[in-house]
mmJSON file of the N, C-alpha and C atoms, coordinates in Angstrom:
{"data_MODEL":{"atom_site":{
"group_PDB":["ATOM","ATOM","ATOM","ATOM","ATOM","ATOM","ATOM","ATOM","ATOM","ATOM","ATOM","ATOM","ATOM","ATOM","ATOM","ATOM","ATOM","ATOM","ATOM","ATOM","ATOM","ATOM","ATOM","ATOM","ATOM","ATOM","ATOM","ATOM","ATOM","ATOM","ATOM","ATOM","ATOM","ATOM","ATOM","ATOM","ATOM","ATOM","ATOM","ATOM","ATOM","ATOM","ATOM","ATOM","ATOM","ATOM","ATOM","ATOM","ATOM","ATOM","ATOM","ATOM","ATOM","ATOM","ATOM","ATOM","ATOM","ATOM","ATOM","ATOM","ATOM","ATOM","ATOM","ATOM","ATOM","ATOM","ATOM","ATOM","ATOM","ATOM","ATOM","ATOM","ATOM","ATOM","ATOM","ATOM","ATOM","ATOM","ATOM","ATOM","ATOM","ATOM","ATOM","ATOM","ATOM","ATOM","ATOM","ATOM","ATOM","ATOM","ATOM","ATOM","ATOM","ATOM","ATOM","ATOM","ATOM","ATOM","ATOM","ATOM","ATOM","ATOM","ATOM","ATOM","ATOM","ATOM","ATOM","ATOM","ATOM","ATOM","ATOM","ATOM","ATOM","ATOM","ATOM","ATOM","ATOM","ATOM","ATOM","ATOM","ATOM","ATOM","ATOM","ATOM","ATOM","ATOM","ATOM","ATOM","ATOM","ATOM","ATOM","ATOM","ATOM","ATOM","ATOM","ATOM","ATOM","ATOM","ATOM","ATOM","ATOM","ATOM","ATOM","ATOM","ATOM","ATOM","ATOM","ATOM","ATOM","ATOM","ATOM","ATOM","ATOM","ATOM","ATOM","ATOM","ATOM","ATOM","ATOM","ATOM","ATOM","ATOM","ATOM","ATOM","ATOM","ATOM","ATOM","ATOM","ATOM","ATOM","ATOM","ATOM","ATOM","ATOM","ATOM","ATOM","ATOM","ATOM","ATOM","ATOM","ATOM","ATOM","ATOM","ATOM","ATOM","ATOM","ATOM","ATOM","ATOM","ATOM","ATOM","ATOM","ATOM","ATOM","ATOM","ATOM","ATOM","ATOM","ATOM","ATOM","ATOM","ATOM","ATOM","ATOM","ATOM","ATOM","ATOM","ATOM","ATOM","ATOM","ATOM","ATOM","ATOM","ATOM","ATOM","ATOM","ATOM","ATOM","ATOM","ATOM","ATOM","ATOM","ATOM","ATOM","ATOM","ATOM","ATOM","ATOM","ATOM","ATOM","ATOM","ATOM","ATOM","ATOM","ATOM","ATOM","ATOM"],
"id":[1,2,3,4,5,6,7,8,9,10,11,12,13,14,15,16,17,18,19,20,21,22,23,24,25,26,27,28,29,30,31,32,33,34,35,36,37,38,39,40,41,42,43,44,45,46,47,48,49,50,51,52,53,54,55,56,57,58,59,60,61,62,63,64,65,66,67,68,69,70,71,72,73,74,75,76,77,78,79,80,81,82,83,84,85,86,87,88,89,90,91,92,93,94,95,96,97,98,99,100,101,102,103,104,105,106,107,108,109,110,111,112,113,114,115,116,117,118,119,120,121,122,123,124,125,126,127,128,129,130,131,132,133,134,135,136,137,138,139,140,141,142,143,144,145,146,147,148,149,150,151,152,153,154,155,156,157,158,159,160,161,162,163,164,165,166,167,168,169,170,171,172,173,174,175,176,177,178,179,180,181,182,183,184,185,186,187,188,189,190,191,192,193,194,195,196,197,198,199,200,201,202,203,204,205,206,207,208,209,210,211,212,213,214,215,216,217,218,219,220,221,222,223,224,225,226,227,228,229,230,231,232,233,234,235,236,237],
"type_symbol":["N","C","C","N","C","C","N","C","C","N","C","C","N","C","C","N","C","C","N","C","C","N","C","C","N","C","C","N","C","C","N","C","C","N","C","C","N","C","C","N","C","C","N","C","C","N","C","C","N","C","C","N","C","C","N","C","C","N","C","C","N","C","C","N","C","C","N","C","C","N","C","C","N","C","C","N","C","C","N","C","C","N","C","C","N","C","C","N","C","C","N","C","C","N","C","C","N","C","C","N","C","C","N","C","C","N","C","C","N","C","C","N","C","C","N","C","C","N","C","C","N","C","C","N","C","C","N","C","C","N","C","C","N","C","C","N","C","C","N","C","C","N","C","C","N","C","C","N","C","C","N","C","C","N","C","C","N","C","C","N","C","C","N","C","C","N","C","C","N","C","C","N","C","C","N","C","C","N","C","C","N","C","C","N","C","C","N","C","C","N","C","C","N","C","C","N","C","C","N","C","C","N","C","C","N","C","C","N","C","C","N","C","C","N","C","C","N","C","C","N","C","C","N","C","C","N","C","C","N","C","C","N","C","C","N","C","C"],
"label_atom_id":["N","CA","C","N","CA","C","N","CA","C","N","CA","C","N","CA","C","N","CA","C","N","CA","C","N","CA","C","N","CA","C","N","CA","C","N","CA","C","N","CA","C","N","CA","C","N","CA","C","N","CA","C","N","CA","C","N","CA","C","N","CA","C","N","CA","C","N","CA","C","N","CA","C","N","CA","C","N","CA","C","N","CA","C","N","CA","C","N","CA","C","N","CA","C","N","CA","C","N","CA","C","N","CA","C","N","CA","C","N","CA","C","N","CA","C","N","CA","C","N","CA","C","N","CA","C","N","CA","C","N","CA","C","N","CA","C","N","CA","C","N","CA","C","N","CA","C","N","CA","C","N","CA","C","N","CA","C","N","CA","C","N","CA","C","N","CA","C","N","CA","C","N","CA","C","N","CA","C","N","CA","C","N","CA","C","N","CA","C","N","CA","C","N","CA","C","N","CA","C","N","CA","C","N","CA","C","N","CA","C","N","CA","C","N","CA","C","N","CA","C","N","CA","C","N","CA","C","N","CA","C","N","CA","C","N","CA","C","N","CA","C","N","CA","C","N","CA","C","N","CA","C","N","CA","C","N","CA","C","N","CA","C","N","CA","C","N","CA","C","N","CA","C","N","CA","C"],
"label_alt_id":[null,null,null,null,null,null,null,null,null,null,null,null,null,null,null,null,null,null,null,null,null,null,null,null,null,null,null,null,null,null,null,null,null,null,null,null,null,null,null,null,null,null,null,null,null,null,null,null,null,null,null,null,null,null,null,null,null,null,null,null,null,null,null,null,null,null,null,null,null,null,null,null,null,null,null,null,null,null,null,null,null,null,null,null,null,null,null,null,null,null,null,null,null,null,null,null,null,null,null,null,null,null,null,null,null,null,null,null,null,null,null,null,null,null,null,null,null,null,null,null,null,null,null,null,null,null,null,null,null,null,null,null,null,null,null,null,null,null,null,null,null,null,null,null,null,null,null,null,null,null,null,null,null,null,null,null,null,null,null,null,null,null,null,null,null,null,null,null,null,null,null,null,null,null,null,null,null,null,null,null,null,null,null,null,null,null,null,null,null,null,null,null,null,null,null,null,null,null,null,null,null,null,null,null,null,null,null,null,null,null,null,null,null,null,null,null,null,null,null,null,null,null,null,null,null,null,null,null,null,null,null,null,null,null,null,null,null],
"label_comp_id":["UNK","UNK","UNK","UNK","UNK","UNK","UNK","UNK","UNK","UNK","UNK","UNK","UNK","UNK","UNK","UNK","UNK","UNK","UNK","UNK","UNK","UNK","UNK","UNK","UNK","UNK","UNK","UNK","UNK","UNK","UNK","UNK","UNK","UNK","UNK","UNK","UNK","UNK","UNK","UNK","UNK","UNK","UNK","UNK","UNK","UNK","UNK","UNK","UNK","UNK","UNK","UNK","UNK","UNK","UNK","UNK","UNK","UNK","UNK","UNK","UNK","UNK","UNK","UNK","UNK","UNK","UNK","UNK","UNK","UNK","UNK","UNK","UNK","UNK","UNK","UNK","UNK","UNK","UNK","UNK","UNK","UNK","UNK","UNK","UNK","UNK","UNK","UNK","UNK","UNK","UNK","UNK","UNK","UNK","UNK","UNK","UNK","UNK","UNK","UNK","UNK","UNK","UNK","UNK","UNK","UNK","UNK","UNK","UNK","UNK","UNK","UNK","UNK","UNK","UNK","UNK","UNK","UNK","UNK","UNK","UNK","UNK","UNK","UNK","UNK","UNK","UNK","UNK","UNK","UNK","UNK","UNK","UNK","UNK","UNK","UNK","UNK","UNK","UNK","UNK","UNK","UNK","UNK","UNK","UNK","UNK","UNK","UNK","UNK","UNK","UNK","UNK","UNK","UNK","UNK","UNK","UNK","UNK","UNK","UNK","UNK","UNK","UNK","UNK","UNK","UNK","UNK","UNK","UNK","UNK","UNK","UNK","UNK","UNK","UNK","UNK","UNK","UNK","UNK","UNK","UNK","UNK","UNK","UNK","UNK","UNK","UNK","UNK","UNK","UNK","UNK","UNK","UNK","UNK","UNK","UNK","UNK","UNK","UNK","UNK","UNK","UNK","UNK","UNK","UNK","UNK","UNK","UNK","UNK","UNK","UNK","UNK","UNK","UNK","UNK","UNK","UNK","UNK","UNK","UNK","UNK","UNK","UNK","UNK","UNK","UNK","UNK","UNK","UNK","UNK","UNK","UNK","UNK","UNK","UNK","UNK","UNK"],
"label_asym_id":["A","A","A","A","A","A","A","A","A","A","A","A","A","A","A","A","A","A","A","A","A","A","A","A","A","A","A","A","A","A","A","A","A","A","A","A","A","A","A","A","A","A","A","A","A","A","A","A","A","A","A","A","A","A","A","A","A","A","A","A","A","A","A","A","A","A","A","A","A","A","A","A","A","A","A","A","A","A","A","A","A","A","A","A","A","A","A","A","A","A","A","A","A","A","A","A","A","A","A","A","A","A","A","A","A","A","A","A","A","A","A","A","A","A","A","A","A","A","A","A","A","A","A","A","A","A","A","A","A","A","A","A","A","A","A","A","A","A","A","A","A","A","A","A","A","A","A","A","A","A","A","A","A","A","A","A","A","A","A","A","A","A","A","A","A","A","A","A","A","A","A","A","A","A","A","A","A","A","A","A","A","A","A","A","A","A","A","A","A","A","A","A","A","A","A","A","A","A","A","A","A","A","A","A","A","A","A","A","A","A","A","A","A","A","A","A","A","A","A","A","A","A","A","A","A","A","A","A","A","A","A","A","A","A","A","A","A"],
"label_entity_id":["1","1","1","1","1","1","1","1","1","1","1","1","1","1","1","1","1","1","1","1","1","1","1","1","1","1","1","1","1","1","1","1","1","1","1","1","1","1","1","1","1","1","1","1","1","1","1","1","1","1","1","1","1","1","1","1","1","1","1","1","1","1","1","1","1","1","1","1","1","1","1","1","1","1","1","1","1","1","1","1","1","1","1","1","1","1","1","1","1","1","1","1","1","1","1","1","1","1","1","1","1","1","1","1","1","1","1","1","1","1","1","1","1","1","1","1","1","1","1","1","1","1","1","1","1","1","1","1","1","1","1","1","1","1","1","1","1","1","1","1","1","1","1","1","1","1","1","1","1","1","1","1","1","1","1","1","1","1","1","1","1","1","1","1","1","1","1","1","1","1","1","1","1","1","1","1","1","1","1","1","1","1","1","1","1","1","1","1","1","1","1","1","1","1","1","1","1","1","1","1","1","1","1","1","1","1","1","1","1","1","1","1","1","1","1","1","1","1","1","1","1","1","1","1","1","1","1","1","1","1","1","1","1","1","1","1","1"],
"label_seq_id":[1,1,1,2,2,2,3,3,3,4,4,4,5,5,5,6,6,6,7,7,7,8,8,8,9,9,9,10,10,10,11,11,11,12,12,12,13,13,13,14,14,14,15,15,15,16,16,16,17,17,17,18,18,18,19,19,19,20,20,20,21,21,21,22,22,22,23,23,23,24,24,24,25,25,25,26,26,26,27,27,27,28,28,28,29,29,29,30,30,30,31,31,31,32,32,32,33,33,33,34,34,34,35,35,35,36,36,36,37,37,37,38,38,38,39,39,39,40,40,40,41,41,41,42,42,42,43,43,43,44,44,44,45,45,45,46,46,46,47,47,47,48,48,48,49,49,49,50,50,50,51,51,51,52,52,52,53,53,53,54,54,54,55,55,55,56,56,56,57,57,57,58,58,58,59,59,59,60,60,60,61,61,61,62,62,62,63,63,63,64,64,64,65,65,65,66,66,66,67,67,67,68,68,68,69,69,69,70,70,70,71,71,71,72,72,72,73,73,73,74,74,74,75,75,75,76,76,76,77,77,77,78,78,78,79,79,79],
"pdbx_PDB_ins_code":[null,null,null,null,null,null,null,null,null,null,null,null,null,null,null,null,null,null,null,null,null,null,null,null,null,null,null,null,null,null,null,null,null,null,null,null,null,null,null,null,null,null,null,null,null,null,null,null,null,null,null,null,null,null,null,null,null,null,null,null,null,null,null,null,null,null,null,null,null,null,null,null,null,null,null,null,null,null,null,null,null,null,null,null,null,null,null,null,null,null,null,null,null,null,null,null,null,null,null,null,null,null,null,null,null,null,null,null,null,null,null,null,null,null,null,null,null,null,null,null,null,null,null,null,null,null,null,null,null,null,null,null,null,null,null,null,null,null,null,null,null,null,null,null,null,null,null,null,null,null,null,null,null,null,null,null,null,null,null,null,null,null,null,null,null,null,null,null,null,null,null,null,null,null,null,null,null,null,null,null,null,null,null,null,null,null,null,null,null,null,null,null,null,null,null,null,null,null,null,null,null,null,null,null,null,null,null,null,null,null,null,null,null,null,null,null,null,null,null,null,null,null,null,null,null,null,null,null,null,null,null,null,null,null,null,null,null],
"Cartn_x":[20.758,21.417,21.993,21.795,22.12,23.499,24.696,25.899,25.974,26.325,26.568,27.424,28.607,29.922,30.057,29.831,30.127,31.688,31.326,32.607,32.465,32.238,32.363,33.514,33.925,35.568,36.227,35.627,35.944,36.421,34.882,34.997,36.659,36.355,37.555,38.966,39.082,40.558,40.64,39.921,40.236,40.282,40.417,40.125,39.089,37.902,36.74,37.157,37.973,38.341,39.034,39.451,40.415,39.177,38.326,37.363,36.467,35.948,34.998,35.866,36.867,37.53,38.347,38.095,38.675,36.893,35.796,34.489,33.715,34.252,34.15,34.996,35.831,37.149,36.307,35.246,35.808,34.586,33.283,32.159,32.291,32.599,33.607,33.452,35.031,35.575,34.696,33.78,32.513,31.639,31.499,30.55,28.9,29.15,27.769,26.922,27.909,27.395,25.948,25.379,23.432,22.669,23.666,23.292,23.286,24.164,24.59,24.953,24.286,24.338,24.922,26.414,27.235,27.087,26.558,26.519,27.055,27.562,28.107,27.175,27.634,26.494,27.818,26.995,28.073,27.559,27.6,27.803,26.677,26.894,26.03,25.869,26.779,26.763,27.364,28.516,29.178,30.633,30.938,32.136,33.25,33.026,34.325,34.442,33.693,33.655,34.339,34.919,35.792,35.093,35.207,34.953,33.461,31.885,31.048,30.468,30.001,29.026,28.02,26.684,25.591,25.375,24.97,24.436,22.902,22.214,20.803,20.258,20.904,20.078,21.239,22.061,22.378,24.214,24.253,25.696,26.904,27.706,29.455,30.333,31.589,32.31,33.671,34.64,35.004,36.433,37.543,38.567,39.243,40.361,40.9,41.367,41.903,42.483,41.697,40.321,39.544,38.409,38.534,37.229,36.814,38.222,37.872,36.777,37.116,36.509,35.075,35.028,34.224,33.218,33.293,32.84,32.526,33.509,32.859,31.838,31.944,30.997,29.466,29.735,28.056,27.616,29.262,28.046,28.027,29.145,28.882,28.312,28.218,27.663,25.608,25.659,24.49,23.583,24.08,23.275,23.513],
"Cartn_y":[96.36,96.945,98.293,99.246,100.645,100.808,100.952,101.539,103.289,103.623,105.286,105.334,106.492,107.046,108.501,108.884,110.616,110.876,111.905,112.281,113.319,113.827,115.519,115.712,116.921,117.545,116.606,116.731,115.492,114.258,113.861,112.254,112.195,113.152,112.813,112.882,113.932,113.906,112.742,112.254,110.74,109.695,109.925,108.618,108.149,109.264,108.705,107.837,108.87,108.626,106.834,106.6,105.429,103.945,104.842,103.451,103.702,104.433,104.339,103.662,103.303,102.83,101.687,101.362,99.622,99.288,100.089,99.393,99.282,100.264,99.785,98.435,98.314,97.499,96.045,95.531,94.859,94.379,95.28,94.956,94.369,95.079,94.073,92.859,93.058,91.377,90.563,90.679,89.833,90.062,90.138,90.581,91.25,91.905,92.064,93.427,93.915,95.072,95.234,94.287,94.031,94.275,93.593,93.995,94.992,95.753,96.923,98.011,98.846,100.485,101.411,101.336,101.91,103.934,105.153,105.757,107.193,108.537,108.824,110.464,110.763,112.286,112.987,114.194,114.642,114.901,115.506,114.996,114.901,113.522,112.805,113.513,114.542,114.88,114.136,112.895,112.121,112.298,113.514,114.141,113.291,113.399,112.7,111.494,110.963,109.63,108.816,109.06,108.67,109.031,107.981,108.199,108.029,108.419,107.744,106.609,105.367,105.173,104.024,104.4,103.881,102.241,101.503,100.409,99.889,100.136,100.167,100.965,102.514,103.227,102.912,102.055,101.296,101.688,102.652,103.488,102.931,103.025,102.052,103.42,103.582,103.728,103.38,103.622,103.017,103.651,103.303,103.511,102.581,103.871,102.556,101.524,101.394,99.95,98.944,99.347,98.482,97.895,98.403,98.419,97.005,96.048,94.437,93.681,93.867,93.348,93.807,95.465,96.012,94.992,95.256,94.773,93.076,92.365,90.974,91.074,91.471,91.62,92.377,93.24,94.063,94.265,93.542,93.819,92.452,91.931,90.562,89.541,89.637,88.312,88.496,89.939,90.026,90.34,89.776,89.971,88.445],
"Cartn_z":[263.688,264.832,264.411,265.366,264.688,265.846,265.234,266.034,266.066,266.891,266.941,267.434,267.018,267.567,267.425,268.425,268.678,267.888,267.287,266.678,267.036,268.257,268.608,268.891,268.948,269.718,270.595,271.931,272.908,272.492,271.997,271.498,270.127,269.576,268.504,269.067,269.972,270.472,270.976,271.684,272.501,271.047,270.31,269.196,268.578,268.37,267.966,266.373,265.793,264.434,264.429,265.243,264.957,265.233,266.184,266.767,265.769,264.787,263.923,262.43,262.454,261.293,261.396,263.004,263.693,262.965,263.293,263.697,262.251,261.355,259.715,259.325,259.405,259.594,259.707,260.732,261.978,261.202,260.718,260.629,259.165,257.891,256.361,256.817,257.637,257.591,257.963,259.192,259.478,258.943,257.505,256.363,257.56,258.094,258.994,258.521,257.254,256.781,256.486,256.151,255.982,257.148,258.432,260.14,260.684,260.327,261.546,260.65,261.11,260.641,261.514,261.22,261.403,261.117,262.379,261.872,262.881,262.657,263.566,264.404,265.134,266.013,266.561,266.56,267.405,269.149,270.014,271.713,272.207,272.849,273.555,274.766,275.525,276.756,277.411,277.142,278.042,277.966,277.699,277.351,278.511,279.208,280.479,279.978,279.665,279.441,278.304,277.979,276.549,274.966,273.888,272.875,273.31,273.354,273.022,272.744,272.499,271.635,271.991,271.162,271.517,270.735,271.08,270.73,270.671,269.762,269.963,271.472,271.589,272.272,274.345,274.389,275.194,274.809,276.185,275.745,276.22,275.624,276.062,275.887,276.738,276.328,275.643,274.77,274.098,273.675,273.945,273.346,272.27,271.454,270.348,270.364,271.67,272.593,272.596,272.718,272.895,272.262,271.12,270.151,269.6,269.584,269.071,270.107,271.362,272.323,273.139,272.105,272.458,271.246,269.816,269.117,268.873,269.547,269.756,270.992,271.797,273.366,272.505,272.345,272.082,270.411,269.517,268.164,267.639,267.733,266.492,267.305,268.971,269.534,269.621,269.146,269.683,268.166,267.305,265.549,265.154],
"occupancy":[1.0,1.0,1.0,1.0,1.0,1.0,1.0,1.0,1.0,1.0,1.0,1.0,1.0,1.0,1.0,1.0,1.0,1.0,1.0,1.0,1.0,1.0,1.0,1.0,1.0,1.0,1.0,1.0,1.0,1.0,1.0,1.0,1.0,1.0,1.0,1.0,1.0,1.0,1.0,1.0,1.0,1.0,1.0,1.0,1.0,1.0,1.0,1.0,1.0,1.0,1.0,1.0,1.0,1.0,1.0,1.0,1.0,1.0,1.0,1.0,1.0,1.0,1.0,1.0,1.0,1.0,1.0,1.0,1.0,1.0,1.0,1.0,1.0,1.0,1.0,1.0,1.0,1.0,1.0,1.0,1.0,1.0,1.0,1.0,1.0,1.0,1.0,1.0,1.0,1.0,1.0,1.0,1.0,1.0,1.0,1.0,1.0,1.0,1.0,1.0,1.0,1.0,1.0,1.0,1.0,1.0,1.0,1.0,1.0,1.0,1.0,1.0,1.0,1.0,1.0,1.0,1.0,1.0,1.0,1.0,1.0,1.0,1.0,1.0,1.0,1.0,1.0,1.0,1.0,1.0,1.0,1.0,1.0,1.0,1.0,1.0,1.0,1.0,1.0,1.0,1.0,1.0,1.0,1.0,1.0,1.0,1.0,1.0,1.0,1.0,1.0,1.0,1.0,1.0,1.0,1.0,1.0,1.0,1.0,1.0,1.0,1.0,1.0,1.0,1.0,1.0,1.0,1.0,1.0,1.0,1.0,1.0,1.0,1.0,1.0,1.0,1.0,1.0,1.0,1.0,1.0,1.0,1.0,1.0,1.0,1.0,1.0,1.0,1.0,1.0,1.0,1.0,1.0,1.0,1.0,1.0,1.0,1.0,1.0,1.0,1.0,1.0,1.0,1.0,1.0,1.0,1.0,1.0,1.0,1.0,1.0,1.0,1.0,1.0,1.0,1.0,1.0,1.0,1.0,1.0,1.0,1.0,1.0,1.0,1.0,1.0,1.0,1.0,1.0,1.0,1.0,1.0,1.0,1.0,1.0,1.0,1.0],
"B_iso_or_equiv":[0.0,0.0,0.0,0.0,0.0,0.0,0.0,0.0,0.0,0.0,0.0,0.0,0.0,0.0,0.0,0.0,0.0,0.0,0.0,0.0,0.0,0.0,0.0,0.0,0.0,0.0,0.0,0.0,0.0,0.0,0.0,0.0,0.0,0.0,0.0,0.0,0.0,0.0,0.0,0.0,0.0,0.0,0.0,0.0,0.0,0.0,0.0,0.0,0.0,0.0,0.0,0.0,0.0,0.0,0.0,0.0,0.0,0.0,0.0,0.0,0.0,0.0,0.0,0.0,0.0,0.0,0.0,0.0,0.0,0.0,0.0,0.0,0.0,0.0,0.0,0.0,0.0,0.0,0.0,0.0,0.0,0.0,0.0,0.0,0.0,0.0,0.0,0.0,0.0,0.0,0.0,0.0,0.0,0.0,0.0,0.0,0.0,0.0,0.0,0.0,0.0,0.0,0.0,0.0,0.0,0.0,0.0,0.0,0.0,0.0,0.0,0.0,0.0,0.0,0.0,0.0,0.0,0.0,0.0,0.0,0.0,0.0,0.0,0.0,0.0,0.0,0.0,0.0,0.0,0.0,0.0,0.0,0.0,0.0,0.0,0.0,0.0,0.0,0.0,0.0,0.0,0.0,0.0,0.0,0.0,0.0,0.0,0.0,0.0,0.0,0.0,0.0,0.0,0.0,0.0,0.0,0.0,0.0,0.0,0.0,0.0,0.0,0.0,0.0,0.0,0.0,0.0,0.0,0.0,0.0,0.0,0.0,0.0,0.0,0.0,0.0,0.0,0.0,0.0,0.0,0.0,0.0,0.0,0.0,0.0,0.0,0.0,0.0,0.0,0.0,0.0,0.0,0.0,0.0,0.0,0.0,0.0,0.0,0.0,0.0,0.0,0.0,0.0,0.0,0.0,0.0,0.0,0.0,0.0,0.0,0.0,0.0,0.0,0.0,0.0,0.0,0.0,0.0,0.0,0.0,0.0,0.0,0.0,0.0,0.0,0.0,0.0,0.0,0.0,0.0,0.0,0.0,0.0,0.0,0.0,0.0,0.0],
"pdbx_formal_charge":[null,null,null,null,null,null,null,null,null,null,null,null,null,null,null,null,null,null,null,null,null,null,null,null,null,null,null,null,null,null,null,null,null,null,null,null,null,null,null,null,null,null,null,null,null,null,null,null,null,null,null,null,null,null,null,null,null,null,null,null,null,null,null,null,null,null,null,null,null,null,null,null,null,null,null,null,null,null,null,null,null,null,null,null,null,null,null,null,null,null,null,null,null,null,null,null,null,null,null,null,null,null,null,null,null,null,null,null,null,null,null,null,null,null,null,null,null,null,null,null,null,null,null,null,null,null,null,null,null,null,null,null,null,null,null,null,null,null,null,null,null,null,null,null,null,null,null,null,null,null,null,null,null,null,null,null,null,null,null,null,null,null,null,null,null,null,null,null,null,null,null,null,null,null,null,null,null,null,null,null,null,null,null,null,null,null,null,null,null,null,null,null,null,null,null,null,null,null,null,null,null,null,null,null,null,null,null,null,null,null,null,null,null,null,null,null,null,null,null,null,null,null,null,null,null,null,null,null,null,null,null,null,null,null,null,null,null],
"auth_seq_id":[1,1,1,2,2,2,3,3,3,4,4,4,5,5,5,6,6,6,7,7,7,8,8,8,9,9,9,10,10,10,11,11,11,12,12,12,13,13,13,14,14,14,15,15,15,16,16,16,17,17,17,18,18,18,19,19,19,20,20,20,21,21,21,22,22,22,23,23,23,24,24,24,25,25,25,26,26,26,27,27,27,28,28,28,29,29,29,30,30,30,31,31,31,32,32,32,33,33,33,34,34,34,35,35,35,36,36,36,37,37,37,38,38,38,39,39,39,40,40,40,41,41,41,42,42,42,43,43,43,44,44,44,45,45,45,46,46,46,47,47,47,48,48,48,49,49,49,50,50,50,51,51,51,52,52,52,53,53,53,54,54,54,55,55,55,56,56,56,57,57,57,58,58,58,59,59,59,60,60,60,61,61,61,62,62,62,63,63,63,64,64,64,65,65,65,66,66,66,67,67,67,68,68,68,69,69,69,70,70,70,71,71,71,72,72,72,73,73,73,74,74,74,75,75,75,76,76,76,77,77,77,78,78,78,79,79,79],
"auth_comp_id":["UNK","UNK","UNK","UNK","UNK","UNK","UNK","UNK","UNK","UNK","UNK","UNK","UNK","UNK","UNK","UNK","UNK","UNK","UNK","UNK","UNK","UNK","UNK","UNK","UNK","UNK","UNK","UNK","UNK","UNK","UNK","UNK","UNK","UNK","UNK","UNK","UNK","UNK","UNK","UNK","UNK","UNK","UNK","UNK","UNK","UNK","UNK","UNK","UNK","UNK","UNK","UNK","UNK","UNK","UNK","UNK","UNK","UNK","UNK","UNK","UNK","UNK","UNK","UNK","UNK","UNK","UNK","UNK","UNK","UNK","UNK","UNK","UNK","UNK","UNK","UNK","UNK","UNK","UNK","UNK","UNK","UNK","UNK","UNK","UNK","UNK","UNK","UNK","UNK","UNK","UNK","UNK","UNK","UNK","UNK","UNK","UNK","UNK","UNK","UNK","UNK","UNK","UNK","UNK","UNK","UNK","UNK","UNK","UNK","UNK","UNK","UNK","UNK","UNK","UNK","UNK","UNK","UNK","UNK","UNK","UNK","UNK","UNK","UNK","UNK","UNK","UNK","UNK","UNK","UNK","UNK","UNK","UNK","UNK","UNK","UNK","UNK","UNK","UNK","UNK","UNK","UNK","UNK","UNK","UNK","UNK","UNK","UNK","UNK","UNK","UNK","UNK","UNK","UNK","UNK","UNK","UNK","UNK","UNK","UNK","UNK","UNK","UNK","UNK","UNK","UNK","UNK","UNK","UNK","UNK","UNK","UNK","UNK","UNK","UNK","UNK","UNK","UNK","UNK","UNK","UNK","UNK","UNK","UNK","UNK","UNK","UNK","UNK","UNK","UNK","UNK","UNK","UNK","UNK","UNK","UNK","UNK","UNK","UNK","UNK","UNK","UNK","UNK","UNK","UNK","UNK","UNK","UNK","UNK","UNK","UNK","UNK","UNK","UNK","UNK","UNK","UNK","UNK","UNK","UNK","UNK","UNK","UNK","UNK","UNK","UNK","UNK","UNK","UNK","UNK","UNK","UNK","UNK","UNK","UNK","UNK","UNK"],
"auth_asym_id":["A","A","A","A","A","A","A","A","A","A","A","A","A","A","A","A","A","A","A","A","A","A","A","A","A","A","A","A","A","A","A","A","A","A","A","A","A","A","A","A","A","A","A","A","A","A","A","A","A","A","A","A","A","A","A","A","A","A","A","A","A","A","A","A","A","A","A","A","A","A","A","A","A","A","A","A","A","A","A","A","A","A","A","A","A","A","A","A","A","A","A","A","A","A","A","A","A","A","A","A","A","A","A","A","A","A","A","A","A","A","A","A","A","A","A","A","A","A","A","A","A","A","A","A","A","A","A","A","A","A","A","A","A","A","A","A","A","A","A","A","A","A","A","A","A","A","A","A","A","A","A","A","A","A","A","A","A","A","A","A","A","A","A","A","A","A","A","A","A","A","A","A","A","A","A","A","A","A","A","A","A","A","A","A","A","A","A","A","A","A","A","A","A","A","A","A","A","A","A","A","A","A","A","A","A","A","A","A","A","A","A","A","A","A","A","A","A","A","A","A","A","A","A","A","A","A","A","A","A","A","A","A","A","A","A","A","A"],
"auth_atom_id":["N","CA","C","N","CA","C","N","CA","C","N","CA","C","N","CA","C","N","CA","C","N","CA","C","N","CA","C","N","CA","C","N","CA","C","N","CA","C","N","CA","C","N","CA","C","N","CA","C","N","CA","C","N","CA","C","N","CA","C","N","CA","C","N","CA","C","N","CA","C","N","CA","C","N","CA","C","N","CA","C","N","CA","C","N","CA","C","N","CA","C","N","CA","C","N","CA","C","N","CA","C","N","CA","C","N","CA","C","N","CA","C","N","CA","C","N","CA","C","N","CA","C","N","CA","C","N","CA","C","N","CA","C","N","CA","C","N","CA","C","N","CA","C","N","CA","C","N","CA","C","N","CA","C","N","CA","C","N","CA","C","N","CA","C","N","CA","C","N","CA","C","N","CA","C","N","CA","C","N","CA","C","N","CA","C","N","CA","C","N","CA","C","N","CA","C","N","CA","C","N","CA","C","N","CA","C","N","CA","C","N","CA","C","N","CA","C","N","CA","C","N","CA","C","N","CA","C","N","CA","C","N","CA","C","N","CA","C","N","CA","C","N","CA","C","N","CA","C","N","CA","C","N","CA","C","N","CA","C","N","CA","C","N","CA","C","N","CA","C","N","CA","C","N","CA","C"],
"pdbx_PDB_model_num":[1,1,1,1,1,1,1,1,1,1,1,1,1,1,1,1,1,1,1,1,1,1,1,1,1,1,1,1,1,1,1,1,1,1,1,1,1,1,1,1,1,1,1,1,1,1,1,1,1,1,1,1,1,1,1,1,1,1,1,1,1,1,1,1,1,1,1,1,1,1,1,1,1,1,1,1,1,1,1,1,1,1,1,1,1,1,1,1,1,1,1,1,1,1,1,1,1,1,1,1,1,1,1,1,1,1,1,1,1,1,1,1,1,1,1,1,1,1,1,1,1,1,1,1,1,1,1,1,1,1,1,1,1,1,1,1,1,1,1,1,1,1,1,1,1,1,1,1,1,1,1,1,1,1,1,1,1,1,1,1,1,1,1,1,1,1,1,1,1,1,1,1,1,1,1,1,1,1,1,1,1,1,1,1,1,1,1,1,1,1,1,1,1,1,1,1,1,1,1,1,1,1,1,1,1,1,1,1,1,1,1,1,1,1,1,1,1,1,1,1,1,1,1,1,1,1,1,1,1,1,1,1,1,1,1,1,1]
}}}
């Protein structure tokens, strides 16, 4: 599973930085590091839209609030 998180201007002021280091974090503890390739771009063109990020091609947006629930819903239930 390939994760992507825009770390462009946009995306970072909104917290890209904090949701790419809940989503290192998150992926460890559920040893899933062999699964998911955690990796980052800069703009998707969905600038309004919060932090970015893609999930095998299949885009979410994503704040730091929300990244546990983001990550049980679309990464660890689906590897």
């Amino acid at each position: 599973m390939k994760v992507t998180v825009c770390i462009g201007s946009s995306c970072h002021i909104k917290g890209s930085r904090q949701v790419v280091e809940q989503l290192q974090h998150l992926i460890a503890t559920e040893n899933l590091g062999d699964k998911v390739e955690l990796g980052g771009t800069f703009c998707m063109g969905k600038c309004q839209q919060g932090v970015c990020v893609t999930v095998d091609d299949n885009f979410f947006s994503v704040t730091p609030d929300d990244v546990k629930d983001f990550f049980d819903k679309e990464i660890k239930a689906k590897v």
